[in-house]
Every structure is written in C-alpha cells, then in structure tokens.
C-alpha positions in Angstrom: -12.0 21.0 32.0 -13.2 18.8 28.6 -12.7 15.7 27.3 -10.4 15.9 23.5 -9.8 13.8 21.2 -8.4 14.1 17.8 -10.5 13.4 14.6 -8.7 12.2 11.9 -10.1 12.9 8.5 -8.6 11.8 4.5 -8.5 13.9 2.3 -11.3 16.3 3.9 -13.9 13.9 4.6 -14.4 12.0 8.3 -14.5 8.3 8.4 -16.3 6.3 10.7 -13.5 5.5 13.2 -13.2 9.4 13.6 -16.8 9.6 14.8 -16.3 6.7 16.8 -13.6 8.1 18.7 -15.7 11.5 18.7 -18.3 9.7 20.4 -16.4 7.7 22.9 -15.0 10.8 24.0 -18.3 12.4 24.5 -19.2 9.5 26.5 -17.1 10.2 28.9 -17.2 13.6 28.8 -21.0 12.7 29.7 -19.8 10.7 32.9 -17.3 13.2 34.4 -19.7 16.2 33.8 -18.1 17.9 31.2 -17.8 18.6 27.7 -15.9 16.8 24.9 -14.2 19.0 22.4 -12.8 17.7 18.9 -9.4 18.5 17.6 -9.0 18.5 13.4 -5.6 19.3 11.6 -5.2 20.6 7.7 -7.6 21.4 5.0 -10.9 20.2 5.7 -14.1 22.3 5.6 -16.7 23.7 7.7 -19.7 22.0 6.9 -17.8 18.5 7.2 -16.1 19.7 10.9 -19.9 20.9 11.7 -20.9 16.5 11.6 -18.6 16.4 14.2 -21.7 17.9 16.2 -23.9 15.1 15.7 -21.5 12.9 17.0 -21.0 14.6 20.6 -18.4 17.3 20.2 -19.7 20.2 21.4 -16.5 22.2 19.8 -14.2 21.4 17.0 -11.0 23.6 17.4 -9.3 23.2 13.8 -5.6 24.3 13.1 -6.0 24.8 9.3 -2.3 24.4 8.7 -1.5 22.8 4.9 1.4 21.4 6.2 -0.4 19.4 8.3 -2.3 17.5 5.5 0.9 14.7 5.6 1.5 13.3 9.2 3.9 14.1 11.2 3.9 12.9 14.9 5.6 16.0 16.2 3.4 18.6 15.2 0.4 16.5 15.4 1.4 16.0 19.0 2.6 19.7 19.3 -1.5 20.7 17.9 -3.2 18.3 20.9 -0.4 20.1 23.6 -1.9 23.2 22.2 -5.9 21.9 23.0 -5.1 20.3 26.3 -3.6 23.7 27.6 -6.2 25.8 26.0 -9.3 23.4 26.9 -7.5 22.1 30.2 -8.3 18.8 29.4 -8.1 16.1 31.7 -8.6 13.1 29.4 -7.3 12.8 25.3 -8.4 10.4 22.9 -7.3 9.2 20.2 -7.7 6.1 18.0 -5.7 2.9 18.3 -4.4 3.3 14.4 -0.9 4.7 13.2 -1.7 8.1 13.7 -2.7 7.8 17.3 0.0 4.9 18.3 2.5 7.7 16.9 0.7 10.6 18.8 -0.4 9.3 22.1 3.0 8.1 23.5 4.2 11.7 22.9 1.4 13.2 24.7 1.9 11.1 27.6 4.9 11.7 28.0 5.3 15.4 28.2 2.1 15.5 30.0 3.4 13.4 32.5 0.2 11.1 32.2 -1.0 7.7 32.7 -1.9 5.9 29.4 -4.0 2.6 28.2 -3.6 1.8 24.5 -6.0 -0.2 22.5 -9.2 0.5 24.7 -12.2 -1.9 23.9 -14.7 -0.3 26.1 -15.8 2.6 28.3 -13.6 3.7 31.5 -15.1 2.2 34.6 -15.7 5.1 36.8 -17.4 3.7 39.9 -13.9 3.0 41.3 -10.9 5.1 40.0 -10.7 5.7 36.5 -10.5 1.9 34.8 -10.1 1.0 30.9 -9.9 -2.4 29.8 -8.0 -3.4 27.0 -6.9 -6.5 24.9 -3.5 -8.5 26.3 -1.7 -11.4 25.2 -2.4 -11.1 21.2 -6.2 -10.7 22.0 -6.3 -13.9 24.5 -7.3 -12.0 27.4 -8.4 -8.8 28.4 -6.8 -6.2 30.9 -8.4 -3.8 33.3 -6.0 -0.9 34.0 -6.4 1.8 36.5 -5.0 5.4 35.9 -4.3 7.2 38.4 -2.7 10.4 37.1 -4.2 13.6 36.9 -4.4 13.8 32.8 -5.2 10.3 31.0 -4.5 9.5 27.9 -6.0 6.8 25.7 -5.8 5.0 22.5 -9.3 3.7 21.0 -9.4 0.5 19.4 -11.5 1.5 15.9 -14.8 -0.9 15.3 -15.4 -1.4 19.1 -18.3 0.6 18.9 -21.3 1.2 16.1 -21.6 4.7 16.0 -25.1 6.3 16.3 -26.1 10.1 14.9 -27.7 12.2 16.8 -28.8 16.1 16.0 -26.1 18.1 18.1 -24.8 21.1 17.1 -20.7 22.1 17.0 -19.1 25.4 17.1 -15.5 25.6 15.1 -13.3 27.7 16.4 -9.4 28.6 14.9 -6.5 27.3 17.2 -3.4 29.3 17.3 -0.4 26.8 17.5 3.2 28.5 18.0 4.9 25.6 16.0 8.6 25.1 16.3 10.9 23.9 13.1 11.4 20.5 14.2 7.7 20.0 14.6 7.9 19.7 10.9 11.6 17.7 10.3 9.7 14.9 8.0 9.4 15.6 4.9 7.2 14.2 2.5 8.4 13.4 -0.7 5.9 11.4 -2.3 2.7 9.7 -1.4 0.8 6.5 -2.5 -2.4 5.9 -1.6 -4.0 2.4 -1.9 -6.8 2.1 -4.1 -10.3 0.3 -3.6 -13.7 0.7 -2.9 -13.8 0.0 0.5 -10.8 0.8 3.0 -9.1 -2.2 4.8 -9.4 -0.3 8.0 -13.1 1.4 7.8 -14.4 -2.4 6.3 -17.0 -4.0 7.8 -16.8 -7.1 6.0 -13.1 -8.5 5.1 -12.5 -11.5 2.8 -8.4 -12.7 3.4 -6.9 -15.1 1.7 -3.6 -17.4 2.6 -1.4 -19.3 1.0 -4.1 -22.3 0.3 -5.1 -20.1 -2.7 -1.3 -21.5 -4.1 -0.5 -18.3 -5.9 -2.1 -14.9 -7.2 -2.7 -15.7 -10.5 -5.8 -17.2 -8.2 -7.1 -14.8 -6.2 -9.9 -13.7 -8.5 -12.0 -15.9 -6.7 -11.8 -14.2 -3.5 -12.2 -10.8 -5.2 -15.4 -12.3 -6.6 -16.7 -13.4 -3.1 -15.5 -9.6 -1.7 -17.1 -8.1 -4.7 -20.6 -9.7 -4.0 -20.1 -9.2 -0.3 -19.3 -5.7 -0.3 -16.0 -6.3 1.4 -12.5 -5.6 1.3 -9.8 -8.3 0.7 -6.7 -8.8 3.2 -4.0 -11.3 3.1 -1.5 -13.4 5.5 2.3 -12.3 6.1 3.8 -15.0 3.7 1.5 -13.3 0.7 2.6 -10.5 1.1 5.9 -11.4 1.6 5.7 -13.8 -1.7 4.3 -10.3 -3.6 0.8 -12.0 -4.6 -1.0 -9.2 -2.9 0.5 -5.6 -1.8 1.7 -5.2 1.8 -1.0 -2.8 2.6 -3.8 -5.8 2.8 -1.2 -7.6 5.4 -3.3 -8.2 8.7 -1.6 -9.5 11.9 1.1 -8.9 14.6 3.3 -7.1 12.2 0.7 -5.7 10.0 -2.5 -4.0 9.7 -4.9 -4.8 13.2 -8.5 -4.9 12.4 -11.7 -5.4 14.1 -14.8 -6.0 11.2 -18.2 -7.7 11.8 -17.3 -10.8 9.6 -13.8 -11.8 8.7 -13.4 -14.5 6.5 -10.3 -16.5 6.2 -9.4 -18.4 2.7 -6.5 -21.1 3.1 -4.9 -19.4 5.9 -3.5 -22.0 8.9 -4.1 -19.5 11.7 -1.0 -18.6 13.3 -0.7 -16.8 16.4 0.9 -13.8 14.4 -2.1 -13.7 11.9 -4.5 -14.0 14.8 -3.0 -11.0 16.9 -4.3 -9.0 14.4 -7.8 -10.3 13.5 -9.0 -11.9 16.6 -11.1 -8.6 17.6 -13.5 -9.2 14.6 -17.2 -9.8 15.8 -17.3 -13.4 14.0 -14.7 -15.4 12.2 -15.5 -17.9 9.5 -12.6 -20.2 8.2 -11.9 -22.2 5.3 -9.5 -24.8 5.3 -9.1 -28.4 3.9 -6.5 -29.1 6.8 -9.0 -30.6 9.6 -5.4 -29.6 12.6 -5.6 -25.5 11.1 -5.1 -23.8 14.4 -7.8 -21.0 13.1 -10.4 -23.0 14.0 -9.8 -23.0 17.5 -10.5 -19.1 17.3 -13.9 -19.4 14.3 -17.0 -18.9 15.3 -17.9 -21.4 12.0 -15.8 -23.3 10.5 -16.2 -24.7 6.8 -13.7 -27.8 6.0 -12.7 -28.2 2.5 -11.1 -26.7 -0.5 -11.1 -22.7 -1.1 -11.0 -23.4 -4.2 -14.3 -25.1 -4.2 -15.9 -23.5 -1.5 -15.4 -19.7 -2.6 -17.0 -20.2 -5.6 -19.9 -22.3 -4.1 -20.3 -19.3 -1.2 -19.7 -16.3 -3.8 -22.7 -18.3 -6.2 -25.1 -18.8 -2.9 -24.6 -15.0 -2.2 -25.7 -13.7 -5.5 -29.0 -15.9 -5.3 -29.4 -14.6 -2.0 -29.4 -11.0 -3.1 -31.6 -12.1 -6.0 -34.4 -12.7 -4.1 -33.8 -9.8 -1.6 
C-alpha cells in the first residue's frame, strides 16, 4: 500500500507545484505508515525524475510514452489506473490545476472512490480520514470526511512552501496496456504563453482592471511587475475587451491562483474576480473608488489613482533595491 501522486512536469523540467504535491503526498504517506511513490508521464529525464527524491517520493514510476507529452485526460488517467493497481495505493494526489481537475474525477470514478478537490491542508487523521477545502468562492472553508477505501484528492498549488531535503528515488519503467481511445485527442497545434515568470508558479502577481482605461496603458503595471519580479494578470472584462490575452484572466471562469502578494490595479472586486484570487497570502488594492468591494477582502488598501500610484510604488521599489 503507497501513497501516489502525479508530478506534472513542462517541457522536462518540474515546477514547484509538482514538488509541492510530491511532498504533500509524502506527508501522508508519513502519517499512514507508508510510502509515497511519484508518477511522471512523457519525455523527461533521469536526473530531473531523481529531484523527485528530495522531495519525499521514495519511487518515481515513469511511463516514457511521447505521446504523452500533449494531455490527454484519458490516458493520463489510464497511466495513474496503471500505478494504483501496481502500487495498491490507497490514496492519489494530484494538484488542483487543469491537469488534475481533468484527471481526478476519472479516477474516482472507476475506482469507486471518495474525492475532495481543492485541498488547503493536511488530512486530519485523528478521526476518519478529513481534508478541508475552500467553499463558497473562498468564503468559508469545508471539512470533508472520506470514507471509502481509496481517496482521491486534488491539491490546491501554493498552499504549501516546499522544503528540500536529501532523499534518494529509485525510477523504475511502468508498463501501461493503453487502449486507442486513451489517445482520441489530437493535438494539432500548440501555443504556449510567453514570460519570465508563469502565472501559475508566480509568487508575486501584479493584475490590472479596467481603471487602467485601455492597454495602450498597461506599461505601467509591467514596470511595477518588472521591478517586482512578478507576473501580470488581468480581470474578465480585459480580457474580454482584448487589452491583455486570456491566459492572464484570474477568477471564477479563469485561471485560480494562490501567490504571496497579489496586487490589484483598478479592479472593483467582484465576487467572480475574487473566487479566484482570494487564496493569495496578502492582497493589496488600488482603487480611487472609496465603495470598491475589493477592499472588503485587502489586507491593505491604497485609495487613489493607479495611474498615480503605480508609478509612485514601481519608483519607491527601485530605491528600495538600491540600497539593498
């Protein structure tokens, strides 16, 4: 009996969600008594499945399967059928993000098990096997019991800071007797978003709303993110309006993130924005509208014109690393 969880990896390199799910899964692999085995997919090499080690897995079973380098929720989810049946695993992990919101269900279902998506901390084990989770957009929290005899569960990414230890993996091959519908999508053309820092792996997030009045302005939020050492985001009606690209969309129907600091530039704070940010460690807004429901939900709130205040903040951080 283990603990597995599936490690997602881009373009053959981890990112730090992956070894945060690792190590949640370790973590309870810890408080059952077992061990917590990692599951990778595609074209990735040894020596980056081996860092898996240092992050709890005790094994990495790898299905090195090209056609799994684009995702495709069947075979994905035919590969972690495969490890729970070979490993006999009891629990599966896998991160609250589109890969494991695809994935997960699937799982569930055909393992006839009880699942909690969007985990914010440990399972409870003094009584029953308990995860809590965010309900309500975020405004309250859940604690859920499973009771079935395999659990699955979804991780929301950024919960956790991840800590590296010294453990060692082994990587063994897993055989996978796929089936031709495992692989009905096919992918005809892919675009990844460029950037230095990933939306979803940021720490630090500048957004911007539609205070900034269009994106012939937006410069001065990249300057703030640029000397910050974030990455920028945006509200539904920019996105919609074509000032930013729909990948920087955060909220209900977009992207769902969790950073340190999230800054929010002439956005009002609608419950649909907020469903998707209100996980972040601290929230500063920026707003010349004194009644902007976001400040209800800021940790500090700075009342005035972005187009003022951006400039004045993005000015007060260069001095700052100046004399750092």
């Amino acid at each position: 009996m283990s603990v597995i969880v599936l490690a997602e990896h881009a373009q053959g390199a981890f990112k730090k969600k992956s070894y945060e799910a690792v190590q949640y899964a370790a973590h309870i692999a810890g408080q059952l008594g077992t061990t917590a085995t990692a599951v990778a997919v595609g074209t990735i090499s040894n020596e980056e499945l081996q860092t898996l080690g240092a992050y709890g897995a005790q094994k990495v079973l790898l299905v090195a399967d090209e056609r799994l380098n684009n995702f495709d929720s069947r075979a994905y989810t035919r590969v972690m059928l495969a490890a729970a049946q070979q490993e006999g695993a009891k629990v599966i992990v896998c991160l609250h993000d589109t890969t494991g919101k695809a994935v997960a269900p699937r799982l569930a279902a055909r393992l006839k098990a009880g699942m909690v998506a969007g985990a914010v901390a440990y399972p409870d084990l003094s009584n029953g096997f308990t995860v809590k989770k965010n309900v309500f957009s975020g405004k309250a929290f859940a604690n859920v019991t499973i009771s079935s005899d395999v659990k699955v569960i979804t991780l929301m990414p950024n919960t956790f800071g991840i800590t590296k230890g010294d453990g060692n993996a082994t990587v063994e091959n897993l055989e996978v007797a796929f089936e031709g519908k495992d692989f009905a999508v096919q992918v005809k053309e892919v675009n990844k978003a460029s950037g230095e820092v990933p939306l979803s792996e940021a720490e630090l997030v500048v957004s911007g709303g539609r205070g900034l009045k269009g994106p012939e302005n937006w410069h001065i939020l990249e300057d703030l993110a640029k000397e910050l050492g974030a990455a920028t985001a945006c509200s539904r009606p920019v996105a919609d309006s074509h000032w930013r690209p729909h990948h920087e969309h955060v909220g209900q129907t977009g992207g769902t993130i969790r950073p340190n600091l999230y800054i929010a530039a002439g956005i009002s704070g609608a419950i649909q924005h907020l469903a998707g940010v209100n996980g972040s460690k601290t929230i500063v807004v920026i707003n010349k509208d004194p009644e902007a429901p976001f400040f209800k939900a800021a940790d500090y709130g700075v009342l005035g014109d972005v187009f003022d205040v951006l400039p004045r903040l993005t000015e007060a951080v260069k001095k700052f690393k100046a004399s750092h």
